[in-house]
N, C-alpha and C positions, 0 to 999 in steps of 0.2 A: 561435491564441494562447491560453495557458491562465492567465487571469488571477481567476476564482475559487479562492481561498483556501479548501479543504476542514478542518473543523473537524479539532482533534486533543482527544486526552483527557488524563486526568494518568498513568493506570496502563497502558496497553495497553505491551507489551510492542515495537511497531515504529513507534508513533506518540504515546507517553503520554510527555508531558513533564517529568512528577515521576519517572519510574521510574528508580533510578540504574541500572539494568543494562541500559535497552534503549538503542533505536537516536536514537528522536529525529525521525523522516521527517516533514516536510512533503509536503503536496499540493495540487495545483490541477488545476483541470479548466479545458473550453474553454466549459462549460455546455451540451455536445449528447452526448459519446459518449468523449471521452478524457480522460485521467487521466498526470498527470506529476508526476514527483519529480526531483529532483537530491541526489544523494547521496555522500560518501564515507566508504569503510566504514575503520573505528578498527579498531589491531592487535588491541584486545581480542579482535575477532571473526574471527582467524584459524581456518583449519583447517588446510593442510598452510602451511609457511611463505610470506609473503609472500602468501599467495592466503586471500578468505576463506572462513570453510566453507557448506559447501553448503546447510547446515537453516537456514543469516542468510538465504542470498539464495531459497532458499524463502519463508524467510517476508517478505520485501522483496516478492517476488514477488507473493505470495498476497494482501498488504495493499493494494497498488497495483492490482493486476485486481478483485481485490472491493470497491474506491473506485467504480467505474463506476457502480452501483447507486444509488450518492449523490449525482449528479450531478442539480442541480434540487432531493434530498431527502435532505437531509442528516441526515434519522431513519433513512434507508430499509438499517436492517443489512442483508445478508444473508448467509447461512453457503456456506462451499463445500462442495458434493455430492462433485465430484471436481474432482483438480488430475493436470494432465499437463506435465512440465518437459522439455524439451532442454537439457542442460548441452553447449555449442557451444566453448565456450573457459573457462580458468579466469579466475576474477573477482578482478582485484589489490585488494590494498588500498592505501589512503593515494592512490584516481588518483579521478577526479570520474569519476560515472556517472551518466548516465539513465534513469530509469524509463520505459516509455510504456504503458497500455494501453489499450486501446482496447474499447466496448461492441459486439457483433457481432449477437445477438438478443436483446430485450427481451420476455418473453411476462407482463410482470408480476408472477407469483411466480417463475417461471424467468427467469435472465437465461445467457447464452454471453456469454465476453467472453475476450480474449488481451491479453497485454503481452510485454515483453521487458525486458532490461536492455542498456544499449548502454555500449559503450568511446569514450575520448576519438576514437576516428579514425573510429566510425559503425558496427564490427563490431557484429553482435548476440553478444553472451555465453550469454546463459540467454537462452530463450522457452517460453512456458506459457501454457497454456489455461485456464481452470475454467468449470464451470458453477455455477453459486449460486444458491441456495434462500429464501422467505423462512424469516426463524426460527421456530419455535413458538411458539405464542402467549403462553404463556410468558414468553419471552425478549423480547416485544414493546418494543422506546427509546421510551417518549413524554417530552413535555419535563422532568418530575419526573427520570426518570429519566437522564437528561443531564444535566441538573445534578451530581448525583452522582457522574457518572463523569466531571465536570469536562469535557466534551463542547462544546467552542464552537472557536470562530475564535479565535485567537491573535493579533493585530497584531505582537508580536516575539520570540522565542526563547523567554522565561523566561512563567513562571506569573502571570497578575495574577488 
């Protein structure tokens, strides 16, 4: 059961609630190793008709497998090293879909993890790999910085 509620931001571009151009995703984990979204994707985000384009559901893709990492630590960014997609079927639009990924090795700054994207009937669409890195230190989210990127738990749709 995935009943935690993963924070979203205001600007990120697949989960940033203010942004008028992105996507909008929610997420929840189970609090041990998976990560789920429900999603359906707006004609905005076609690519060949009726189907959407492939660099949305990449980056769908990529925002839900690198959620695993936050699962327990919802500071705990971390960057993708690499991403490996199977595009399996085309992804329609305007049809509800599933995100799932799932955490596979945890080595602390390295994590492996895989998801996919599922059709209403159970097929898998896309599935992909990544491995992900911590950021540089640098780039380190402590709660200052959260703030700023508007970085919390949402209770409903809009901005409070």
């Amino acid at each position: 059961m995935h009943t935690h509620r993963q924070p979203n931001s205001a600007q990120c571009f697949v989960c940033g609630l203010q942004n008028p151009f992105g996507l909008h995703l929610h997420f929840f984990d189970n609090g041990i190793d998976e990560v789920r979204c429900e999603y359906t994707i707006p004609e905005q985000f076609q690519g060949y008709p009726g189907i959407a384009h492939g660099g949305i559901v990449a980056a769908m893709l990529d925002e839900a497998i690198g959620r695993v990492s936050m699962i327990g630590d919802p500071l705990h960014f971390m960057m993708t090293a690499t991403m490996e997609l199977k595009y399996r079927l085309p992804v329609p639009l305007n049809t509800p879909l599933t995100l799932l990924a799932r955490k596979l090795k945890d080595r602390g700054r390295i994590v492996k993890a895989e998801g996919a994207i599922y059709l209403p009937d159970g097929a898998i669409a896309v599935e992909g790999s990544l491995t992900l890195v911590d950021l540089p230190s640098q780039f380190i989210v402590n709660e200052e910085a959260a703030e700023r990127l508007g970085w919390k738990v949402y209770q409903d749709e809009g901005m409070k």
